[in-house]
RODO-2510 file (C-alpha; in nm, 4 decimals, decimal comma):
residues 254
     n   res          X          Y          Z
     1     x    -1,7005    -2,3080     3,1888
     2     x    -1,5429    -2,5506     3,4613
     3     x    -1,4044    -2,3765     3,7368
     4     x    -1,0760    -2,1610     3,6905
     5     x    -0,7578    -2,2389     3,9127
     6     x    -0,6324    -1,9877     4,1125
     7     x    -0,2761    -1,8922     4,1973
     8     x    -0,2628    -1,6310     4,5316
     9     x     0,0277    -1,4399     4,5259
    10     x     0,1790    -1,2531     4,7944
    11     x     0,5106    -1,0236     4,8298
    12     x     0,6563    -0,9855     5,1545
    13     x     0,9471    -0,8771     5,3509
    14     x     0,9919    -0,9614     5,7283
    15     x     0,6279    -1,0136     5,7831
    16     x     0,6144    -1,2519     6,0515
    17     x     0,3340    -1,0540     6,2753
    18     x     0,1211    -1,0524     5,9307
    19     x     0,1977    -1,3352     5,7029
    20     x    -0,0037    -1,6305     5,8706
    21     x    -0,3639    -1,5068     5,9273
    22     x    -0,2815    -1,3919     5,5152
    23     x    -0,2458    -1,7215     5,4050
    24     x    -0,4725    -1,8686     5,6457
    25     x    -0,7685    -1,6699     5,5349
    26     x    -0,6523    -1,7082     5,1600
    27     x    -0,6077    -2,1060     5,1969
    28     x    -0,9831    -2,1922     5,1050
    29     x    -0,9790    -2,0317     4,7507
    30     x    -0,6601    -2,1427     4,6310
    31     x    -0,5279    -2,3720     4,4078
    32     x    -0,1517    -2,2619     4,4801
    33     x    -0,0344    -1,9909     4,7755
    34     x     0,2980    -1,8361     4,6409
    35     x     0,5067    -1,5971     4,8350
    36     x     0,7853    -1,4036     4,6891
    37     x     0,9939    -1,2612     4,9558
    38     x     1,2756    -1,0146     4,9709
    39     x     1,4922    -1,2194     5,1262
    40     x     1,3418    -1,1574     5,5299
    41     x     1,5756    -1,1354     5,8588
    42     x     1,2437    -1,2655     6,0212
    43     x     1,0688    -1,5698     6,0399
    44     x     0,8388    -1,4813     5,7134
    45     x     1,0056    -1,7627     5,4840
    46     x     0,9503    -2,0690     5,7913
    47     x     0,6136    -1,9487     5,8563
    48     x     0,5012    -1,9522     5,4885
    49     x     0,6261    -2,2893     5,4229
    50     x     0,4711    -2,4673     5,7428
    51     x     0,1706    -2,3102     5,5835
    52     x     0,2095    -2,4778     5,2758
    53     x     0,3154    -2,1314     5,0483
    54     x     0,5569    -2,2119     4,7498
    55     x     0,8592    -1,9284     4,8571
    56     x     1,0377    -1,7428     4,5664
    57     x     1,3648    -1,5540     4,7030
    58     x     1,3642    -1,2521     4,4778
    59     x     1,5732    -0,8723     4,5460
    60     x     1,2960    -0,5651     4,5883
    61     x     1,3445    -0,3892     4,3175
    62     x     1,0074    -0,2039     4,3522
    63     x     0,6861    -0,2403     4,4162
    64     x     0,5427    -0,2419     4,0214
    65     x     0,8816    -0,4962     3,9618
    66     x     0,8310    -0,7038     4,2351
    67     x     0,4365    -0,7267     4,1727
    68     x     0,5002    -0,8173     3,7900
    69     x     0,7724    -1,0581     3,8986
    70     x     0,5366    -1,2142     4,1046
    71     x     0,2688    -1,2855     3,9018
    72     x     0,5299    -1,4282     3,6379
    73     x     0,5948    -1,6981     3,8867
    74     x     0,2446    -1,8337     3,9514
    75     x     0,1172    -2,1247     3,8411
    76     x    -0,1786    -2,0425     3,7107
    77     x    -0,2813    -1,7420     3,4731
    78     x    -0,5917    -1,6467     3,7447
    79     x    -0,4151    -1,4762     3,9678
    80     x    -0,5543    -1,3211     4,3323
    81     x    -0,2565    -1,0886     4,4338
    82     x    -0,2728    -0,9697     4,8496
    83     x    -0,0637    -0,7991     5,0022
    84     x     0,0490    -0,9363     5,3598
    85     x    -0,1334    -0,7354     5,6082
    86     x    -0,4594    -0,7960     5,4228
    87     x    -0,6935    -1,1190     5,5285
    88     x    -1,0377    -1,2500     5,3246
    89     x    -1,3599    -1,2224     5,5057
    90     x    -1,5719    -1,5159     5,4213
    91     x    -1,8438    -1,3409     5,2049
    92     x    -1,5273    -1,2157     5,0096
    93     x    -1,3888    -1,5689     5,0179
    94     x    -1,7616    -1,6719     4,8551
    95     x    -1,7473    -1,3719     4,6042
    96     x    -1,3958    -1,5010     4,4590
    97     x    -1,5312    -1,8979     4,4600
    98     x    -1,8032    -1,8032     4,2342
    99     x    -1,6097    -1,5578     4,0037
   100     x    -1,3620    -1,9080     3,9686
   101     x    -1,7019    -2,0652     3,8797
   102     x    -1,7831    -1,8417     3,6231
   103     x    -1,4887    -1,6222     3,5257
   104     x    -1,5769    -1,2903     3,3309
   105     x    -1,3942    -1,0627     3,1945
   106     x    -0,9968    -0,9515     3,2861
   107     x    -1,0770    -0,9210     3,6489
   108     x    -1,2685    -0,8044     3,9921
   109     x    -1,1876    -0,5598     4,1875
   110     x    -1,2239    -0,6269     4,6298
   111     x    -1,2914    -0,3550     4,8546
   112     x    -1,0346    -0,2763     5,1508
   113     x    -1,1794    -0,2370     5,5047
   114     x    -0,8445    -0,0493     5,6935
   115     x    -0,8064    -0,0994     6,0803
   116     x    -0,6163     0,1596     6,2542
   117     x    -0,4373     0,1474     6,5754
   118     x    -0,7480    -0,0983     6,6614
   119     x    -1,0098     0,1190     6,4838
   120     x    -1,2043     0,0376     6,1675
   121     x    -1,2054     0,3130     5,9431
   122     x    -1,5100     0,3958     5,7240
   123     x    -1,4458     0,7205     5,6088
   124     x    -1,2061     0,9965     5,5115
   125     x    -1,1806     0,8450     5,1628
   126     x    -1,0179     0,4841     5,3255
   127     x    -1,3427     0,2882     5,2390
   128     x    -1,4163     0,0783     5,0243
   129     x    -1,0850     0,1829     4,8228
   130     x    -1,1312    -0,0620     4,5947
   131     x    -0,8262    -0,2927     4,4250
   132     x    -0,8006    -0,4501     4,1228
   133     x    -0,6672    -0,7795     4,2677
   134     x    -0,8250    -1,0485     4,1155
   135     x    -0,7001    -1,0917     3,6991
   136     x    -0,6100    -1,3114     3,4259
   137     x    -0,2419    -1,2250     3,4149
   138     x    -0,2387    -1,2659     3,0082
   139     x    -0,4741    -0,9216     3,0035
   140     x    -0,2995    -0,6823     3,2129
   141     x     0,0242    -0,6017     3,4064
   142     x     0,1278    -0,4338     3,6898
   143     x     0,1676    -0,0802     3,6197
   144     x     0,3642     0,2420     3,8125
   145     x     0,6712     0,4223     3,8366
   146     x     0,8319     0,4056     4,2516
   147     x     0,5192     0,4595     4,4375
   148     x     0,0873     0,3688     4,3595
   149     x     0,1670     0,0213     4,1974
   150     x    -0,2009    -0,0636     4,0055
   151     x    -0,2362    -0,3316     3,8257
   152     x    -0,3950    -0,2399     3,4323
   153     x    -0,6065    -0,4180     3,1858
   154     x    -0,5050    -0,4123     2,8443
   155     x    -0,6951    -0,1492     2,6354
   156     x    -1,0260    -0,2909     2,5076
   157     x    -1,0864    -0,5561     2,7701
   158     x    -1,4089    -0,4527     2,9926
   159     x    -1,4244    -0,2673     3,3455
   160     x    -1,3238    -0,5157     3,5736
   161     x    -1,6391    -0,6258     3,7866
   162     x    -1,6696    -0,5969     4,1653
   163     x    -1,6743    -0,8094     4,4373
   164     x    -1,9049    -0,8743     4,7234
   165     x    -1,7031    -0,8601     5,0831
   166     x    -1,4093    -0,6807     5,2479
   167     x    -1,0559    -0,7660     5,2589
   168     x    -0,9371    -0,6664     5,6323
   169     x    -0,6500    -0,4645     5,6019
   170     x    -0,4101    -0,4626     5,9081
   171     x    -0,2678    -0,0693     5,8709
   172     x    -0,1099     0,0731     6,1581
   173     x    -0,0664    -0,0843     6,5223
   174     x     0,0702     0,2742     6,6222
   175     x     0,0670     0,5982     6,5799
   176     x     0,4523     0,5906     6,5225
   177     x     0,4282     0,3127     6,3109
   178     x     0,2271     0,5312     6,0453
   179     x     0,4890     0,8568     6,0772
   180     x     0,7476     0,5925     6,0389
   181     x     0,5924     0,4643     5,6962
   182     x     0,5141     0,8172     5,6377
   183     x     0,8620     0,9154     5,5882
   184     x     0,9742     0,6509     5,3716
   185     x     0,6772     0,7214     5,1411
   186     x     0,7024     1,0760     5,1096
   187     x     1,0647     1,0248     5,0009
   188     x     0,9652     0,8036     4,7455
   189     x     0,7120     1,0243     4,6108
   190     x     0,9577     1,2530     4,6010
   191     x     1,1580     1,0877     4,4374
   192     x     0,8978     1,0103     4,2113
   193     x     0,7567     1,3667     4,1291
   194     x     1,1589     1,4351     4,0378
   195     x     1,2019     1,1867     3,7665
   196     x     0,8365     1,2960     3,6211
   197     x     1,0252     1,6358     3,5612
   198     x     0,8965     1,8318     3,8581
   199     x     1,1161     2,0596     4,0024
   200     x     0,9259     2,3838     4,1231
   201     x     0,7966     2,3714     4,4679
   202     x     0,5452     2,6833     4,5795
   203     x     0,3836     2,8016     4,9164
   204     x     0,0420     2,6501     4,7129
   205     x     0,2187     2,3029     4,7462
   206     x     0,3681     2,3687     5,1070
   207     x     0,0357     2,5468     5,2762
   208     x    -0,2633     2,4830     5,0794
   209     x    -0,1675     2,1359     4,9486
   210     x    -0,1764     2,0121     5,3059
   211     x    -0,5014     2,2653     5,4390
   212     x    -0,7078     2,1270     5,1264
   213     x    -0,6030     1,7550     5,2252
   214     x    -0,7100     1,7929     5,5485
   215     x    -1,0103     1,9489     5,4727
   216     x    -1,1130     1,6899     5,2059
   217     x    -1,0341     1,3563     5,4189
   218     x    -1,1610     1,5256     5,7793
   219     x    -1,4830     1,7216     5,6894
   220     x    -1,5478     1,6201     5,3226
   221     x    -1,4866     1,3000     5,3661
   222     x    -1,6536     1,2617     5,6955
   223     x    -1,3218     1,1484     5,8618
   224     x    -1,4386     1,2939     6,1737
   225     x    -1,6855     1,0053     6,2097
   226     x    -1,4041     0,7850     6,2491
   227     x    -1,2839     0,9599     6,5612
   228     x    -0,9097     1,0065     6,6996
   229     x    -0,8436     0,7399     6,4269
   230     x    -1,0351     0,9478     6,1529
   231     x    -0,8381     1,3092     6,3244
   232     x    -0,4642     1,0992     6,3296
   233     x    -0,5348     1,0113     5,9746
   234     x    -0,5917     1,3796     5,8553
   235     x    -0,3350     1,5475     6,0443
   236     x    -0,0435     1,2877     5,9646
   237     x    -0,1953     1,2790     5,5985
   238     x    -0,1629     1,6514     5,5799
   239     x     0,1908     1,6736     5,7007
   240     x     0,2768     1,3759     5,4540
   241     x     0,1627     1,6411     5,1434
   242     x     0,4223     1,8602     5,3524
   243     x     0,6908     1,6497     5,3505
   244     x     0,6588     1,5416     4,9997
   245     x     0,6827     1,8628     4,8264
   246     x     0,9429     1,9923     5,1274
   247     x     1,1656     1,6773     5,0205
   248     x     1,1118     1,7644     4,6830
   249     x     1,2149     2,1523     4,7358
   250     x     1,5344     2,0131     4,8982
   251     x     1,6570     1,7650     4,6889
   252     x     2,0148     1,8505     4,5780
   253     x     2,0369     1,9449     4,2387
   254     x     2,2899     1,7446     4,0159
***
């Protein structure tokens, strides 16, 4: 089978701090680098176009919207889908040049290596938390309601295979940065659990919801190995659980 071309395909919105060493590291294994971009206030669009990205101006609608929308634009049915803070190693860059040499299957899924405010995290259940990333866009789609965008193989097709390598992702620079993000989330998973019918919030989801998901990231999952990043990433996890069902408790009622 000759070797597959590959379309990378990245949605952004005002990532100038992230977008070049993206793009950069992606460069090598592509046979087209297209960004679709929420229309930035930064310099996102002129950095992706000195770096050779084809731009697509497209309104966020969503993250499972924007993702399918995305992949509809590509050139090319292969399609390696990053999100801007992430960058390819080089053993991962290898891994993806010899799955285009011998394509199997509907896809591969890459392991995510998170940094932290500096810190790499290993544990806590961050690592490997594997992606399905890499697909033939003709067997799957982007799948979701407002919040957890995967992408899904049609039924029948096999278990996507993994690749060898990390892809760096660039988190948090601060610990305010991830409380910021923190609260947008929450509200759309609150938002989220409402229009899946939820509607009764107990002390179980206000007290123990958070205890257990300390418990599970910090001691289960050996989060404490990680240090104050490993502790940060508990604690603010935790509250997030909080916040979630407390947003959801509060919602006004039509």
């Amino acid at each position: 089978m000759p070797q597959v071309p590959l379309s990378v395909v990245i949605i952004t919105f005002n990532e100038e701090a992230n977008i070049a060493r993206c793009l950069e590291a992606a460069r090598p294994i592509a046979d087209e680098l297209l960004v679709v971009d929420s229309f930035s206030t930064d310099r996102t669009v002129e950095i992706c176009q000195q770096l050779g990205a084809r731009v697509v101006q497209h309104a966020f609608e969503g993250y499972v919207q924007q993702k399918n929308y995305a992949t509809a634009q590509a050139r090319h049915d292969y399609v390696l889908q990053l999100d801007a803070d992430e960058v390819l190693t080089e053993e991962l860059r290898q891994s993806i040049q010899a799955a285009k040499a011998n394509w199997q299957g509907g896809g591969y899924t890459l392991a995510r290596l998170t940094n932290y405010c500096g810190s790499w995290v290993r544990h806590g259940g961050w690592y490997p938390d594997r992606k399905l990333r890499l697909y033939d866009r003709r067997l799957g789609r982007w799948e979701g309601l407002l919040l957890h965008e995967r992408y899904e193989l049609q039924p029948g097709q096999p278990a996507p295979l993994p690749l060898v390598g990390d892809a760096l992702h660039y988190s948090y620079d601060s610990v305010e940065q991830h409380v910021q993000q923190l609260n947008r989330f929450t509200s759309i998973a609150a938002d989220e659990l409402w229009l899946r019918g939820r509607r009764n919030v107990s002390l179980f989801h206000l007290l123990l919801k958070p205890w257990w998901k300390f418990v599970h990231g910090y001691v289960l999952r050996l989060g404490f190995l990680d240090g104050f990043a490993g502790l940060s990433i508990a604690v603010i996890s935790a509250w997030g659980v909080f916040l979630k069902f407390a947003k959801l408790k509060t919602k006004p009622r039509p």
